[in-house]
N, C-alpha and C positions, 0 to 999 in steps of 0.2 A: 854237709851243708844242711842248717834247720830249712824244714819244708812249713813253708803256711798254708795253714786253712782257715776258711773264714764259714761258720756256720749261721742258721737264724739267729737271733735271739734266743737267750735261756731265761725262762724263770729263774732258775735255780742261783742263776748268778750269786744275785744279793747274800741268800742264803752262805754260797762258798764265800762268798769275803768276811762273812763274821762268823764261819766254822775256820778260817784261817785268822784272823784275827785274835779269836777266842783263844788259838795256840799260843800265839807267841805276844800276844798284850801283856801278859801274869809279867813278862822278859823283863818290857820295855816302860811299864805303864806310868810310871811315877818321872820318868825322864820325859815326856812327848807334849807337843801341847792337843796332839789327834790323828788317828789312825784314818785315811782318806779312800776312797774307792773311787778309783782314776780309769782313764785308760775308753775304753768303747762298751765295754759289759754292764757301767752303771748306767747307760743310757735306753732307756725301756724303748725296744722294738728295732733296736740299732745290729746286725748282725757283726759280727764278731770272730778274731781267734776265742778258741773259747779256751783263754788266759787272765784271769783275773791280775788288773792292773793295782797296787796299791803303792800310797805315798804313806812313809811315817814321816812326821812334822815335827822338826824341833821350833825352839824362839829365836834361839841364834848358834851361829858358826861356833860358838863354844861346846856347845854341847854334841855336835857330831864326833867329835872321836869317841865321848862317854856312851851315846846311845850307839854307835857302831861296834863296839864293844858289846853291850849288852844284847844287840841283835845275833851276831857272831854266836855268845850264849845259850842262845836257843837254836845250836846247827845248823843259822845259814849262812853260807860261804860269801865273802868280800867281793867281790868281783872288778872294785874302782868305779871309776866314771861312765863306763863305757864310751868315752868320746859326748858325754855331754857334760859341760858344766855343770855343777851345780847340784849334781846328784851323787849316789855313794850306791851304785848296785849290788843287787844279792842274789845268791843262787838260793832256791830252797831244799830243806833240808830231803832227805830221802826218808828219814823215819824222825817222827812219823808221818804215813803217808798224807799228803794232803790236794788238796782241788789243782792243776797245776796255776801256777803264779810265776809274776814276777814284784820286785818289791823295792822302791827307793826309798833311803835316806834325805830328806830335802830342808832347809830352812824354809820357816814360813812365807811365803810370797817372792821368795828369790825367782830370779829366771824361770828354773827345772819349773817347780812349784807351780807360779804362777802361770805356766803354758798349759800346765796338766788341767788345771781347775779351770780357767780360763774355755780350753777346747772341747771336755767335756760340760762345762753348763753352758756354753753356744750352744751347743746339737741339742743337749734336753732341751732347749729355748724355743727352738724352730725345727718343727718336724719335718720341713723343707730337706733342712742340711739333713738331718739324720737318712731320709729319702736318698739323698743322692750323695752322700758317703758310702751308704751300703751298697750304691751300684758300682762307684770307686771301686770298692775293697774288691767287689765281686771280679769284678771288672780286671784285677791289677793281679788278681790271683792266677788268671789266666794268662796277662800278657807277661807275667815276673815266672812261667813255668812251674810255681812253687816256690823260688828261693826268695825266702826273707828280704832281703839286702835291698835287691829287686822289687821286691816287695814295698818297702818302705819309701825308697826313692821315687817312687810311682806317685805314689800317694802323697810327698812332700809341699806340691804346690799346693793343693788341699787347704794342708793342713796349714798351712801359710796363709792364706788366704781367710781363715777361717779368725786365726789368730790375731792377726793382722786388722781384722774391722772388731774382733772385740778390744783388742786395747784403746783403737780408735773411740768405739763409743762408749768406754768407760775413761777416758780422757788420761789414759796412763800412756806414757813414755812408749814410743816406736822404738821396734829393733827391729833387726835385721833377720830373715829363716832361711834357713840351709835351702840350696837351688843346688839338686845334682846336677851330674850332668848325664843325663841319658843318651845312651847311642841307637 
């Protein structure tokens, strides 16, 4: 079972995402329309897995098998969807060694995409959220014992909620966000 930890904030973040980027851009760089820095680490003062999140962005659904292909190229492992639409997961490679990450495949502004970007510039937006996300995380890390799974399910209505008033006030289409069920 992965164990989470949520630390302060790092400086250093920013830096790991374009010493990882730097890696495997040379891969991918002519196929993307932009390399993304997703996830809770680009969000300055936000505590964190300290997991650097990134989205590679294609134009369209055509070009995912060509750039998943060329991402594969540079040693990281396929992984599929993991159970979310929209995305094409990677494991990273083992050599060379790099910051640890995770790394999706997404079209531009599809679902995957558009929640990423979406939920991180909410929280750079309002340092409210960012305040009381990182009590969440703190918070969930205790009540989930560590295990991810738990982890994330904890945190879902959150991030539902979060999602949910930016499509609102950017007047884009409602869906629907995962509601575990907690016992």
């Amino acid at each position: 079972m992965d164990r989470v930890v949520v630390v302060d904030a790092d400086p250093r973040w920013p830096q790991q995402f374009r010493e990882i980027t730097s890696y495997f851009a040379a891969f991918i760089a002519s196929a993307v329309v932009r390399i993304e820095h997703v996830g809770s680490t680009p969000v300055p003062g936000l505590a964190a897995k300290p997991i650097i999140d990134i989205d590679v962005v294609v134009a369209d659904e055509a070009q995912v098998p060509v750039v998943l292909r060329l991402i594969e190229s540079a040693h990281y492992r396929w992984v599929g969807d993991l159970d979310v639409e929209g995305r094409e997961a990677f494991e990273a490679p083992v050599t060379p060694r790099l910051p640890d990450h995770h790394m999706d495949l997404v079209v531009e502004n599809n679902r995957a995409h558009a929640d990423h970007w979406l939920f991180r510039d909410s929280l750079i937006d309002d340092p409210a959220l960012i305040e009381r996300y990182a009590a969440i995380k703190r918070e969930n890390v205790v009540l989930s014992d560590g295990d991810i799974d738990r982890y994330v399910a904890l945190k879902a209505a959150f991030v539902a909620e979060v999602l949910t008033e930016a499509r609102r006030a950017r007047t884009m289409e409602p869906v629907t966000y995962w509601k575990p069920e907690l016992d």
